[in-house]
N, C-alpha and C positions, 0 to 999 in steps of 0.2 A: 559556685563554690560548694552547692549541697553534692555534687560528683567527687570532688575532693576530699571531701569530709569522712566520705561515704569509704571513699578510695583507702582512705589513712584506717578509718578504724579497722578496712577488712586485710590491713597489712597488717596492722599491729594485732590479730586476732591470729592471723596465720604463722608470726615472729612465734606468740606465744604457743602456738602450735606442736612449733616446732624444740619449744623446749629453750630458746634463745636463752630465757632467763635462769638458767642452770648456772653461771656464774654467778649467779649471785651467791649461790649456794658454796661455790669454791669461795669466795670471798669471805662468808661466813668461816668457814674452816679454816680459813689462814688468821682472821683477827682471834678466834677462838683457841689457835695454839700459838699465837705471842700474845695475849693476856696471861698465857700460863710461861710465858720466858719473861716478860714483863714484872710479874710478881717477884722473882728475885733479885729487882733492880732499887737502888736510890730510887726516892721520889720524883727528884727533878728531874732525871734523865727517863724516867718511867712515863713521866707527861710529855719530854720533849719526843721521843720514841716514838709513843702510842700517836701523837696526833700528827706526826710527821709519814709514820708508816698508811694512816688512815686516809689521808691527802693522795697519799702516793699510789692506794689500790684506788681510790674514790677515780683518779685520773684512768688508770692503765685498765681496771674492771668493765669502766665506762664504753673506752673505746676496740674492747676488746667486745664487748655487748653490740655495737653500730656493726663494725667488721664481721661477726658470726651473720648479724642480720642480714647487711647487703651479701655477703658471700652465697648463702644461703638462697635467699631473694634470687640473683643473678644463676644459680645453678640451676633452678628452677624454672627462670625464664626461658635459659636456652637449651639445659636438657630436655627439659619435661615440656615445653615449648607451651607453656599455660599463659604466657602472653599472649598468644597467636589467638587465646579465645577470648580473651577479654578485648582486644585490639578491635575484633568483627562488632563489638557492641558501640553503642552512641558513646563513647567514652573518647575524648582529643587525648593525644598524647601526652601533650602537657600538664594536663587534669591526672593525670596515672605517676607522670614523673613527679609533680608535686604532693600528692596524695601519700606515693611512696615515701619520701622523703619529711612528711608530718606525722606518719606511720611508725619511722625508724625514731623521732624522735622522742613519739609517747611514749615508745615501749624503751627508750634511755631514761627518760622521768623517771618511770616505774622503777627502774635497774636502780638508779642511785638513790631516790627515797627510800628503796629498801636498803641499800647501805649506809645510808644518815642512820637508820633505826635502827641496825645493827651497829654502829659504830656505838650511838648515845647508850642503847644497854648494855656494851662492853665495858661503858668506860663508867658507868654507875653501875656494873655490879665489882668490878676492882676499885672505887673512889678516886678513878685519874678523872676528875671531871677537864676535858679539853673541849669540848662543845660549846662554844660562844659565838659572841655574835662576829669578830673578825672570821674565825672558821668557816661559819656557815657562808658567810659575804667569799670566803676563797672558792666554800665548794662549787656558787654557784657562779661562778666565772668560771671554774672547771670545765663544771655541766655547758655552760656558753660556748665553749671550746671545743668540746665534743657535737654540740649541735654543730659548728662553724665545719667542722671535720663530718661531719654524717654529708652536708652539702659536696665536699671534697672528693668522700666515697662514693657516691653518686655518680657526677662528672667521671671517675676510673671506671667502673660500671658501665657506664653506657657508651668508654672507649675500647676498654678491655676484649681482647680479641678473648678469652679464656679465662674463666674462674681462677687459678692461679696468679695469672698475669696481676688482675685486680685487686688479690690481697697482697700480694707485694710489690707495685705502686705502692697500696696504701699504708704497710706498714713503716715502707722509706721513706715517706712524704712528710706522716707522722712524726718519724725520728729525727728527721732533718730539719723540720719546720721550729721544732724548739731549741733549733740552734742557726737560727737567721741572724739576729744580733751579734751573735760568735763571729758568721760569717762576712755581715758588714764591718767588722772590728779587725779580720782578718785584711778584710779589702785593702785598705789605711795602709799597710805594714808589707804589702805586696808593691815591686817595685816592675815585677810583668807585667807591661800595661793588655797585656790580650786575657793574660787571667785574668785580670781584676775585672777586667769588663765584663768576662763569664759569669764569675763569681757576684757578681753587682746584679747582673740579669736574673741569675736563681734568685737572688737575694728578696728581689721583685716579682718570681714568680710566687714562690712557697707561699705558704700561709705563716705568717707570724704569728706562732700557737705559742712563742712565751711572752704576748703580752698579757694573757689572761692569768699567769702565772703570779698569784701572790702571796706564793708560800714564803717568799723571803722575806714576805714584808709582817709578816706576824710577828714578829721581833721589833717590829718599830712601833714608834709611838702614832695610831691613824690619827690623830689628832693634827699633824704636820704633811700629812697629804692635802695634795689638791683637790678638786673637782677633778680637774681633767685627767688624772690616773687613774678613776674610776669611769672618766667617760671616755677615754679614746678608745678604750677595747671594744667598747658597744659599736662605736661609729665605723673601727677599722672592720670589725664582724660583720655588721650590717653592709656594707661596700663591698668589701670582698665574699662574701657569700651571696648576695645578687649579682655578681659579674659569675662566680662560678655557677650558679643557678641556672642564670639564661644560657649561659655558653652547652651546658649541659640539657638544657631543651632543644636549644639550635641542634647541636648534634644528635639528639633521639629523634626531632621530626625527619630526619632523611634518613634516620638507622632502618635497613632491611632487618626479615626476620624470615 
C-alpha cells in the first residue's frame, strides 16, 4: 500500500498543480454576490435561500472539482504520454489506478472544506447562521456522493477512447443518475413491456446518486428517521463503487498505451 499512498499524494500534488482548486475560488465569488442579493430579503426566505443555494454549489462545485481532475489527469496520460513513464517503473497497474483515485479524492476533501469555510463565514458575517449539525450530516453524504462518482469517472477514463468522450459520459451519468428513482417510478406507469425492461436495466446500471441526497429531508423532524436511511447509502456506496473499482482495474490491466 506504501506504492499507493505514495501514488495518491503525487496526484493530488500534480491536481494542485495544475490549479484544479481554482473553483473553489469561483464558488467563493458566487456565495459572495448572493450574500449581497440575499441581504435584501425576509429573514426566513434569507436562511431558506442561503443554505439551500450552499448545498447546491457544495454538490455541483465538488463534482465539477473530480471532472477538471480526471479530465485533466487523462489528457496527460495520453497526450503527454507521462503514463508510459511511470508504467516502465516497479509500480502494478492497479497500485497507480487506486492511487489515482485516493488522489482525486484528497484533493475533493480539500475542495469542499474549503467551501464549508467559506460558506460558515458567509453566513456569520450576514447572521443567517444555517450551518448545523443536519447540514453538515447533508454535506457529508454529498462529499460520499462525489467520492462514489470520482470511482464512476474513473471507470469512463480508462474506457474513454478521447478526453471529450470521458467528460461527457460523465457529465450524463451524473445528471441521470439522480434521477434513477424518477426512472423506476416511470417503469410502473410504462405499459411497453420492451421499454420498461430497458429502462429497468439503466435503472440498475446508473449510480443511484439520489440516495445520498438529504436536502429534502432538512425540513423534517431526524428525530423520526431510521437507522437505515442513514445506513443504506454507505452500504449501496460501498457495493457499487467496489464492483465499479474492480471492473475499472480489469479493464486498465489489458489497456494498451
Amino acid at each position: 500500500m506504501d506504492a499507493v499512498w505514495t501514488i495518491a499524494a503525487n496526484i493530488f500534488r500534480q491536481c494542485l498543480r495544475n490549479r484544479i482548486l481554482s473553483v473553489l475560488f469561483i464558488f467563493a465569488l458566487s456565495v459572495a454576490g448572493l450574500s449581497v442579493f440575499l441581504s435584501d430579503l425576509a429573514a426566513e426566505a434569507e436562511f431558506r435561500l442561503a443554505r439551500d443555494f450552499g448545498l447546491l454549489a457544495f454538490e455541483w462545485i465538488g463534482f465539477l472539482t473530480i471532472l477538471l481532475a480526471h479530465v485533466v489527469l487523462l489528457f496527460e496520460e495520453t497526450e503527454l504520454k507521462t503514463i508510459s513513464i511511470l508504467l516502465v517503473k516497479p509500480v502494478r497497474r492497479w497500485q497507480y489506478l487506486l492511487g489515482k483515485a485516493l488522489g482525486s479524492i484528497l484533493l475533493l476533501a480539500m475542495n469542499q472544506a474549503g467551501m464549508l469555510a467559506v460558506l460558515y463565514l458567509t453566513s456569520w458575517w450576514h447572521g443567517v447562521h444555517f450551518i448545523y449539525f443536519p447540514f453538515l450530516v447533508t454535506c457529508l453524504y454529498l462529499f460520499l456522493e462525489n467520492c462514489l462518482f470520482t470511482l464512476v469517472i474513473l471507470l469512463f477514463s480508462v474506457w474513454a477512447s478521447s478526453v471529450p468522450a470521458c467528460a461527457i459520459y460523465s457529465i450524463f451519468v451524473f445528471c441521470l443518475g439522480h434521477f434513477t428513482t424518477n426512472l423506476l417510478q416511470w417503469v410502473i406507469k410504462i405499459k411497453e413491456a420492451r421499454l420498461a425492461e430497458a429502462v429497468r436495466v439503466l435503472y440498475y446500471l446508473l449510480p443511484n446518486l439520489g440516495l445520498f441526497n438529504f436536502k429534502d429531508t432538512l425540513v423534517l423532524p431526524w428525530g423520526d428517521m431510521t437507522a437505515w436511511t442513514f445506513l443504506w447509502p454507505l452500504a449501496y456506496g460501498l457495493l457499487y463503487g467496489s464492483a465499479v473499482l474492480l471492473l475499472a482495474i480489469w479493464q486498465y490491466e489489458g489497456k494498451e498505451y
